[in-house]
One Martini backbone bead per residue (centre of mass of N, CA, C, O) as a GRO file, in nm:
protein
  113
    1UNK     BB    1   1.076  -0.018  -3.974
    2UNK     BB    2   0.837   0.111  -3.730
    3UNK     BB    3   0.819   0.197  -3.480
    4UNK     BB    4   0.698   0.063  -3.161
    5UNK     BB    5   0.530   0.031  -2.803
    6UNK     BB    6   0.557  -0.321  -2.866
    7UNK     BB    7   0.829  -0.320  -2.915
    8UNK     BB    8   1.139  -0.511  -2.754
    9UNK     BB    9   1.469  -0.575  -2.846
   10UNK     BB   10   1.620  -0.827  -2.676
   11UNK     BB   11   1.864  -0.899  -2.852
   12UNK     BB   12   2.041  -0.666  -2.773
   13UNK     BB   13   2.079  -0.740  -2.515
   14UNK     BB   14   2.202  -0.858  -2.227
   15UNK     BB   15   2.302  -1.176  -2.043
   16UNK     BB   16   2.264  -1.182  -1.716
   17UNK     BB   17   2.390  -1.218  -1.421
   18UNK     BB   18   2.222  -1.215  -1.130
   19UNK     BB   19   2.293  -1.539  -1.031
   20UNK     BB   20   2.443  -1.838  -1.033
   21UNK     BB   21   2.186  -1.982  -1.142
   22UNK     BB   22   2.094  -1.673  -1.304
   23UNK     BB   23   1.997  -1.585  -1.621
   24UNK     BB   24   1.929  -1.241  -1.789
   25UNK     BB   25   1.680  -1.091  -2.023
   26UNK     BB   26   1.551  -0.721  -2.018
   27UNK     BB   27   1.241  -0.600  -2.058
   28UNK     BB   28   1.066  -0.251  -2.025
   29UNK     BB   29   0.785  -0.158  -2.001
   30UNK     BB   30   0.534   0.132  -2.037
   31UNK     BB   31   0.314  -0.104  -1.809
   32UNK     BB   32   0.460  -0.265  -1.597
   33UNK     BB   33   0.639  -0.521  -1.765
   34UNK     BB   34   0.830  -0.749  -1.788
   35UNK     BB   35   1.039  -0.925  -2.052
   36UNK     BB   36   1.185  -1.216  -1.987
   37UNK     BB   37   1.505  -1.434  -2.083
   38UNK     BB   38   1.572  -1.742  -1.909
   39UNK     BB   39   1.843  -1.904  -1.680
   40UNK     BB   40   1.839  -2.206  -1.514
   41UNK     BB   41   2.051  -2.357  -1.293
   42UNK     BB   42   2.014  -2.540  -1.079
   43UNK     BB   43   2.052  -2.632  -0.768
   44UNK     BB   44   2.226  -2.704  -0.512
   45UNK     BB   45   2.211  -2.937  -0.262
   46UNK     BB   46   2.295  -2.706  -0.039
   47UNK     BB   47   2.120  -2.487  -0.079
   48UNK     BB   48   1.911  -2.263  -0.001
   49UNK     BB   49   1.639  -2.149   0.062
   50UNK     BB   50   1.387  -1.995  -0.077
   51UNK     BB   51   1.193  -1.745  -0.126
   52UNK     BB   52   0.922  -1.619  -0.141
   53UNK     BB   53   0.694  -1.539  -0.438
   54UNK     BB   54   0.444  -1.251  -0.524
   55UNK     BB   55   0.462  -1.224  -0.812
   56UNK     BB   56   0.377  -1.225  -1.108
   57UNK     BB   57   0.331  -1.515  -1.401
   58UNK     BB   58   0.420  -1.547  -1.711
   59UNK     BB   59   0.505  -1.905  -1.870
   60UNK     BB   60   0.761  -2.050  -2.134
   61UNK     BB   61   0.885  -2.358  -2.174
   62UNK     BB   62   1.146  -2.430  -2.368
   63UNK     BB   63   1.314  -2.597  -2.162
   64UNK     BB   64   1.345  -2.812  -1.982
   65UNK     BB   65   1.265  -2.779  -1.590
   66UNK     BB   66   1.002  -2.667  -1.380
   67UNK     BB   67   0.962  -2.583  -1.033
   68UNK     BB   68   0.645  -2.499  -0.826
   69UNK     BB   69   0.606  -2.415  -0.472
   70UNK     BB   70   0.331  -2.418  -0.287
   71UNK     BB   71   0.110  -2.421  -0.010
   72UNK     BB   72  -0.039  -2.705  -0.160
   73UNK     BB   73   0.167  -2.746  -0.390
   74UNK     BB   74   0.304  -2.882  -0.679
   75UNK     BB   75   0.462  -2.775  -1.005
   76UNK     BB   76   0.526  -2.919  -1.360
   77UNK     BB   77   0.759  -2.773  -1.636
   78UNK     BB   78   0.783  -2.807  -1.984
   79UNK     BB   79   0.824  -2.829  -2.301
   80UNK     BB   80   0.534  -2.596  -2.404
   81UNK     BB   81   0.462  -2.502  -2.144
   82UNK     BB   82   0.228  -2.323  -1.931
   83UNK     BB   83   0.175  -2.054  -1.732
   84UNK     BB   84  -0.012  -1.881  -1.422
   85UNK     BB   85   0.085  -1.669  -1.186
   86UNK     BB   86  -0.044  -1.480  -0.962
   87UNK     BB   87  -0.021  -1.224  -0.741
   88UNK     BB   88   0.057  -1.245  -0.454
   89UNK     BB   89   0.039  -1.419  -0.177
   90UNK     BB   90  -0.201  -1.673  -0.223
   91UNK     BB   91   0.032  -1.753  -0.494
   92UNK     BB   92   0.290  -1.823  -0.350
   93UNK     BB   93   0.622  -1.910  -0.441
   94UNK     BB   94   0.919  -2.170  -0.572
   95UNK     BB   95   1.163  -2.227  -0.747
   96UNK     BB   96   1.280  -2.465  -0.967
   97UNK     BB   97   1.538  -2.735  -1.090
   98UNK     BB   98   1.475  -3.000  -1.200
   99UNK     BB   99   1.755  -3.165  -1.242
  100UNK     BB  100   2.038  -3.110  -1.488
  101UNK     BB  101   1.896  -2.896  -1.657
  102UNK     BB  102   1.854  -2.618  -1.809
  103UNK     BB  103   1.627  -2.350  -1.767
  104UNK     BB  104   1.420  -2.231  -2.046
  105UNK     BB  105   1.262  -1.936  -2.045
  106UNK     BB  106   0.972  -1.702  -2.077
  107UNK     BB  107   0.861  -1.379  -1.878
  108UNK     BB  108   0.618  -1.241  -1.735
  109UNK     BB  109   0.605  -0.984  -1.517
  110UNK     BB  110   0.412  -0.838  -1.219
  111UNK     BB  111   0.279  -0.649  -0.988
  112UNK     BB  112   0.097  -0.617  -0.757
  113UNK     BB  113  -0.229  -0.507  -0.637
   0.00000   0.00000   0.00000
């Protein structure tokens, strides 16, 4: 097969571990866009809050579930849910993993304009 400036090999790539509780494998394109596959394990019921993210974030939720809360609501997605957060303040946001099982999930990054 033939190369192409869009396809991404992420399966080379390692799965590394972030932070305690996030596992990422990360494909940079040259569009200035991450394509990442993350895994999420629950959040310690003693973690300190996480900081807002103003980031944008479009999300396919493999398996487990996740939540997000804004500053006017939350929502939980699960396997076979898709989001879409724009980046921006307006949209800002704090990632969660409800209940016991590690959330697998795939999300493009995008930075503010």
């Amino acid at each position: 097969m033939s190369k192409s400036p869009y396809l991404f090999p992420a399966a080379d790539l390692p799965l590394r571990q972030a932070n305690p509780q996030l596992k990422v494998r990360e494909a940079m394109t040259g569009f200035g866009i991450a394509l990442r596959y993350q895994e999420r394990a629950p959040d310690p019921v003693d973690a300190p809050e996480r900081n807002w993210c103003v980031t944008g974030h479009s999300v396919f939720v493999l398996s487990g579930r996740l939540r997000y809360r804004f500053d006017d609501h939350e929502v939980e997605a699960g396997p076979g849910d898709m989001l879409h957060i724009p980046a921006g303040e307006a949209h800002r946001h704090k990632p969660s993993v409800p209940g016991p099982e590690t959330a697998r999930y795939v999300l493009t990054e995008f930075p503010e304009t």
